[in-house]
VOGU-3710 file (C-alpha; in Angstrom, 3 decimals, decimal comma):
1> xxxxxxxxxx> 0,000/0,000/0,000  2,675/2,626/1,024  4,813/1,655/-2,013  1,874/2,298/-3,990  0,790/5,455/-2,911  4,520/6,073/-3,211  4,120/5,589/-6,998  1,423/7,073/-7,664  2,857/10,439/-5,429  5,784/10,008/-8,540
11> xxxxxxxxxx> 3,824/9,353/-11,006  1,439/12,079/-10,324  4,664/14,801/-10,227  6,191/13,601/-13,026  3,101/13,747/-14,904  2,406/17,392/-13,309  6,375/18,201/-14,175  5,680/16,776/-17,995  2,524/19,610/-18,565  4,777/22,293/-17,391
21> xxxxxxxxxx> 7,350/21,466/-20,149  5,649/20,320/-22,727  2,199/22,807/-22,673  3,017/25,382/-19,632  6,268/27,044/-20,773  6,091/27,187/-24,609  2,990/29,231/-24,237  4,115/31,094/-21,714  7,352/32,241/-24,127  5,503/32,486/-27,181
31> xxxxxxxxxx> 2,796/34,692/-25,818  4,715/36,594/-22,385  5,981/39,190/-23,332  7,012/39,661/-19,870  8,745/36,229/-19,402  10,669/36,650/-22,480  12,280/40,373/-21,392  12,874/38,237/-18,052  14,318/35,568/-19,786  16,923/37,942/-21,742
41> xxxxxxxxxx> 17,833/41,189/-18,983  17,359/38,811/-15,839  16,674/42,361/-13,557  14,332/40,674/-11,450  17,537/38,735/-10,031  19,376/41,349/-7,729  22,096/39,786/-5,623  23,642/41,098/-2,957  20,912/43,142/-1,776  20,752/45,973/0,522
51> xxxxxxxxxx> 23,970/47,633/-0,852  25,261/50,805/-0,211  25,975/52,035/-3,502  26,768/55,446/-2,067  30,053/54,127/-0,193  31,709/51,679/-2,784  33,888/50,894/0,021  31,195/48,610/1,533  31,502/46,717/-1,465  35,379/46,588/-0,839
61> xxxxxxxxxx> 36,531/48,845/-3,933  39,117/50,973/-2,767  39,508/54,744/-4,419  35,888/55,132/-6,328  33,340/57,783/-5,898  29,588/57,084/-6,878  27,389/59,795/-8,668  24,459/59,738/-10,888  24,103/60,913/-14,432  20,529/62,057/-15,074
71> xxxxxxxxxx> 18,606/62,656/-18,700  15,649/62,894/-20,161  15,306/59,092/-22,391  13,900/59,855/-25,703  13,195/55,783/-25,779  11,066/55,582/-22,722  9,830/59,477/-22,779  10,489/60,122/-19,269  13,619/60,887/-16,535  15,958/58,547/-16,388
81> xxxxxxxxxx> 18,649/58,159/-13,488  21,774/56,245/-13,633  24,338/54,838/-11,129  28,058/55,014/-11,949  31,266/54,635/-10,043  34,182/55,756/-11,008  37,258/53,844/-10,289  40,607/54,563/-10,118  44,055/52,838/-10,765  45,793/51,491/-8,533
91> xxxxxxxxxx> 49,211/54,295/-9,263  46,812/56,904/-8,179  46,460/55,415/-4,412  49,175/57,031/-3,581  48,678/60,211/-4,442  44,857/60,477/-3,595  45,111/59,077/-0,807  48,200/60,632/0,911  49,786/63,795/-0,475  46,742/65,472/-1,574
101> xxxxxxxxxx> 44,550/66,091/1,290  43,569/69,492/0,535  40,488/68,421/-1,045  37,816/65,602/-0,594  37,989/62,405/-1,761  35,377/62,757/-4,778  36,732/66,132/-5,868  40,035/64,446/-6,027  38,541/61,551/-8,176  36,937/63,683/-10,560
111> xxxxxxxxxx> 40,166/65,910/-11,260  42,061/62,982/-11,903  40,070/61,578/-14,427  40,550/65,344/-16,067  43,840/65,403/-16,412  44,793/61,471/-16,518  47,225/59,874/-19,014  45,611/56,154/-18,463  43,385/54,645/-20,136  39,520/54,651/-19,078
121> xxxxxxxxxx> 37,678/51,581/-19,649  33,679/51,503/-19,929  32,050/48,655/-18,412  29,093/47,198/-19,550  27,625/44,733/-17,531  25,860/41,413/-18,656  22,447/40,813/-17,813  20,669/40,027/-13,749  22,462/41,567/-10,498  24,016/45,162/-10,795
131> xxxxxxxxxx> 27,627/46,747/-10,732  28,630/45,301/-7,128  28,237/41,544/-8,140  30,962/39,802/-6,677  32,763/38,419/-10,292  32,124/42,759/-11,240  33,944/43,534/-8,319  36,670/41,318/-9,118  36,825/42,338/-12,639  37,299/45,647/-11,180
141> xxxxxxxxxx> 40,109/45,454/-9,040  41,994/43,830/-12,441  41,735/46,862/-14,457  42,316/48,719/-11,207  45,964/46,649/-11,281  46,459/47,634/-15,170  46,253/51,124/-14,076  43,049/52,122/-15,849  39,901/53,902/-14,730  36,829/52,099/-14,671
151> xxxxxxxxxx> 33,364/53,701/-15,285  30,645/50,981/-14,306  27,269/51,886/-14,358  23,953/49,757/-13,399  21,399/50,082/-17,190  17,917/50,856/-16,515  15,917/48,535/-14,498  19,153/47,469/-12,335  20,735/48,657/-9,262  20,046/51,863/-8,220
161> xxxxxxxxxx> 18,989/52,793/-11,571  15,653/54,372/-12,510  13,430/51,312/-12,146  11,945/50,818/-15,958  11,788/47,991/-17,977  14,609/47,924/-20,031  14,903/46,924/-23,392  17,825/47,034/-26,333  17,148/50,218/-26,997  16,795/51,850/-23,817
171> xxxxxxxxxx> 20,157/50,294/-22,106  22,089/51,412/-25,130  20,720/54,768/-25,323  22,254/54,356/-21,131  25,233/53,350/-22,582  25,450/56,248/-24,879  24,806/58,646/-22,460  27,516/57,587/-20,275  30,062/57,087/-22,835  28,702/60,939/-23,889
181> xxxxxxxxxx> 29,893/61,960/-19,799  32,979/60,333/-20,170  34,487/62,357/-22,877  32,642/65,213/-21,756  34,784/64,569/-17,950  38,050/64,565/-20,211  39,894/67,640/-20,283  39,748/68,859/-24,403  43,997/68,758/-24,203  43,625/65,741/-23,125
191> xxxxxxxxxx> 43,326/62,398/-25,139  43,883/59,248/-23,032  42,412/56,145/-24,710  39,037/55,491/-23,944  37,985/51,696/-24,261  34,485/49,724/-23,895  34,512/46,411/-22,201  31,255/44,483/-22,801  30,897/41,332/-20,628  27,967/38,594/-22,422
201> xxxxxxxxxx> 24,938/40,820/-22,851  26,854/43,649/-22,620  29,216/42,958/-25,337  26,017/42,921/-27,689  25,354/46,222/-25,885  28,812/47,660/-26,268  28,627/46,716/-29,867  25,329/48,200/-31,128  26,658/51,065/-28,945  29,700/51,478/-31,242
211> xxxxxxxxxx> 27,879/50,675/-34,484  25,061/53,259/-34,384  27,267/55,677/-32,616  27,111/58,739/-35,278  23,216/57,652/-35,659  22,854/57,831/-31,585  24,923/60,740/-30,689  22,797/63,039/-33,123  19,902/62,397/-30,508  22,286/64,393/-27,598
221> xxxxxxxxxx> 22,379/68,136/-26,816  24,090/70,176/-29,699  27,468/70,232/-27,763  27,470/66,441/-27,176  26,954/65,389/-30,700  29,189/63,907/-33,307  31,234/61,237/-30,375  34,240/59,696/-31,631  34,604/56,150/-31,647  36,215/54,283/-28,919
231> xxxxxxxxxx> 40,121/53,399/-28,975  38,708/49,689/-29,259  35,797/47,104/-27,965  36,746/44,589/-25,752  33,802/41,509/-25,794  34,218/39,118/-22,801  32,470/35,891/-23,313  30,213/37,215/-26,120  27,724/35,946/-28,478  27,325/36,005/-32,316
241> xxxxxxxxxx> 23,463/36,449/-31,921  20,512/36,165/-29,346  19,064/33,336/-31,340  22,009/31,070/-31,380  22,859/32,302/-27,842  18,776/30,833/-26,201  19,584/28,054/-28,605  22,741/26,920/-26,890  21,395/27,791/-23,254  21,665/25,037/-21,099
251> xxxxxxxxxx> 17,920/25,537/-20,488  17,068/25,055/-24,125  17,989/21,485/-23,352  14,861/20,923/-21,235  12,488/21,693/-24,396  14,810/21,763/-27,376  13,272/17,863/-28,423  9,848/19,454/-28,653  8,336/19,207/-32,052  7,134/22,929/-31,683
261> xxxxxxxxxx> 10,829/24,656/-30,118  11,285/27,126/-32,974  7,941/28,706/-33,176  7,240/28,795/-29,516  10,702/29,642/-28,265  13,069/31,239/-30,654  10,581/33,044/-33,152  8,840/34,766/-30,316  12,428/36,425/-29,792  13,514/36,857/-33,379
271> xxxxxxxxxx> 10,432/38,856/-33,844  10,259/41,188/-30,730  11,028/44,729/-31,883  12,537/45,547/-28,012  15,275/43,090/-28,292  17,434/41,710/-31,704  21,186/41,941/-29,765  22,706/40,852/-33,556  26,236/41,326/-32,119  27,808/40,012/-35,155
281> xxxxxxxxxx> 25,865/42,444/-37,217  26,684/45,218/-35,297  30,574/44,610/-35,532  30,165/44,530/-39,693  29,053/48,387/-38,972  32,325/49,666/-37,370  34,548/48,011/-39,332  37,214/50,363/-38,589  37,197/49,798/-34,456  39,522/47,172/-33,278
291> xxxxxxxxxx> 37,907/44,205/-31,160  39,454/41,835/-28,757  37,324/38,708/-28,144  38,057/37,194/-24,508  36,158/33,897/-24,262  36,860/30,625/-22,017  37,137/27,368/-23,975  34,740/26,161/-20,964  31,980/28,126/-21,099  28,835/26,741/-20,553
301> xxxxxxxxxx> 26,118/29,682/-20,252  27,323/31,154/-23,942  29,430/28,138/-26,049  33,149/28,840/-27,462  31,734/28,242/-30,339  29,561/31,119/-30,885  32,819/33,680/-30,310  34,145/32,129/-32,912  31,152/32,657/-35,120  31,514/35,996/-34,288
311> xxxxxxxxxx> 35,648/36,425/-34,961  34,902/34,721/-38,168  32,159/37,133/-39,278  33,991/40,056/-38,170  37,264/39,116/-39,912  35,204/38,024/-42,967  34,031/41,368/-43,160  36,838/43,357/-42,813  38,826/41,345/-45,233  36,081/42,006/-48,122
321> xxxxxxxxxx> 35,959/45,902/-47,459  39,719/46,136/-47,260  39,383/47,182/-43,228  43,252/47,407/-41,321  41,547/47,063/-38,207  42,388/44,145/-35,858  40,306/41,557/-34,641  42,088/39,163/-32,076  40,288/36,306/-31,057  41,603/35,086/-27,376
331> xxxxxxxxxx> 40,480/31,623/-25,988  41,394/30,546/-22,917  42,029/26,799/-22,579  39,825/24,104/-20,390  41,143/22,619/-17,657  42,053/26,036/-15,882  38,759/26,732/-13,667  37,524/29,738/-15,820  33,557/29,956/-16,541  31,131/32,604/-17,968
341> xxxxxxxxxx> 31,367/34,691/-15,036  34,969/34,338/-13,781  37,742/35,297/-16,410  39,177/38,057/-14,127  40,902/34,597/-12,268  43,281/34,351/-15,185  46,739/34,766/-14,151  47,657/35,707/-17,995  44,350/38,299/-18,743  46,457/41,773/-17,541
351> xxxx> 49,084/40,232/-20,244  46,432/39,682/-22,839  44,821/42,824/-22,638  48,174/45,064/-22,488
//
């Protein structure tokens, strides 16, 4: 009797567990709109919480300075807010921090990214948490040890950012108008190179940013338009395209066998107008930026595989338009411990990236 009822208790969830795949979450991704932003931004996930993004300290970054930059998105049609630190290398620690005392901390931050001679990288984040996730922070202190300034901000709908639903369009337009503050923060004499790192969804982000750029910047103020071009993109663990990407999820595994797959879970997405993230397509724009792909060999959340879709487009590309601009594909072997989230634990990335 027990082992019965015990059988039937199995049979019953299994039976309850097969609905939910095969009937509960195809129409739930063909016809959510909802589910399927969730499925792609993840900014319902927000881990740590309770931070004080005020004191970057409390998130154990040493010499950064929080602020907002505020404007008026011409996507959403209303005020948006975002947060951004501003981190500086590690050569500067000395000086900030000991000889010039004459004048607070952030004042002191903000003149030296006037007048610096390093490089500034701009972070763009991938997608769920915010800037003070723990592989972010580690990331961080990396280009902190290569001497450059880091400007990481939280899009749209993350962090401490004005809480909207994002979409492709409104967190590049975010990215745009930060990249806009950072040249606008450089003293005109002054011409230190100016990179964008884009980690997994960002690097789509950091792409279409740099592809539409001259299209984009015409939407800023009169003194902000016409932006230059970054010194070069930097795509950690990217992917070719958002289609291939759900395809190669790990959680595509779960339904993928379904007769129905395609209609119910990739055209939905191929047909959204808030989301295309075509990274691919987006390099064959700005053929004239270099690109450094950084991608582990182990990989599981976006495959190898599809970086070197994406080197192999990009190169294509430039070869048939006569472009001089580099493209260096960088894979880092198996075996060594290094994930999605966690390339900032190679010994040999500072030595890649110089």
């Amino acid at each position: 009797m027990v082992l019965g009822g015990i059988l039937m208790a199995g049979a019953s969830l299994t039976a309850g567990l097969l609905v939910v795949q095969v009937a509960v979450l195809p129409l739930l991704f063909k016809y959510s709109k909802c589910v399927q932003r969730k499925m792609v931004f993840s900014n319902c996930i927000n881990y740590p919480r309770n931070l004080d993004y005020d004191n970057p300290s409390s998130c154990d970054i040493i010499g950064a300075r929080n602020f907002t930059i505020d404007f008026h998105s011409k996507v959403d049609t209303c005020k948006v807010k975002l947060g951004v630190w501003h981190i500086v290398p590690c050569s500067l620690f000395k000086e900030l921090f000991v000889v010039r005392k004459e004048l607070d901390s952030k004042t002191r931050l903000m003149n030296e990214l006037k007048r610096t001679k390093n490089a500034v990288v701009l972070y763009c984040h991938g997608n769920c948490n915010h800037r003070a996730s723990p592989h972010r922070l580690s990331m961080y202190k990396v280009f902190q040890e290569l001497n450059f300034h880091v400007i990481t901000f939280d899009y749209r709908g993350y962090g401490d950012s004005t809480c909207i639903r994002p979409t492709e369009r409104g967190v590049v337009e975010d990215t745009l108008h930060v990249y806009s503050w950072v040249l606008q923060s450089i003293s005109k004499g002054n011409k230190p190179t100016v990179i964008i790192w884009g980690h997994s969804l960002g690097a789509a982000v950091a792409a279409h940013l740099v592809a539409h750029l001259s299209q984009l910047s015409g939407n800023l103020d009169q003194e902000k338009k016409n932006l230059p071009p970054p010194y070069a993109l930097i795509l950690e663990a990217p992917f070719n395209n958002l289609i291939e990407e759900i395809e190669c999820h790990p959680f595509s595994k779960l339904v993928s066998w379904l007769p129905y797959y395609k209609t119910t879970f990739l055209e939905p997405f191929a047909a959204s107008s808030e989301y295309k993230f075509t990274t691919d397509q987006y390099l064959a724009m700005a053929p004239n930026v270099p690109v450094l792909i950084l991608h582990s060999k182990s990989d599981k959340i976006v495959p190898y595989d599809l970086a070197v879709k994406l080197y192999e487009s990009a190169v294509k590309m430039r070869n048939q338009i006569g472009s001089s601009s580099p493209v260096v594909l960088h894979g880092f072997e198996r075996g060594r411990g290094l994930g999605h989230n966690n390339l900032c634990q190679a010994s040999d990335l500072p030595l890649v990236v110089r």
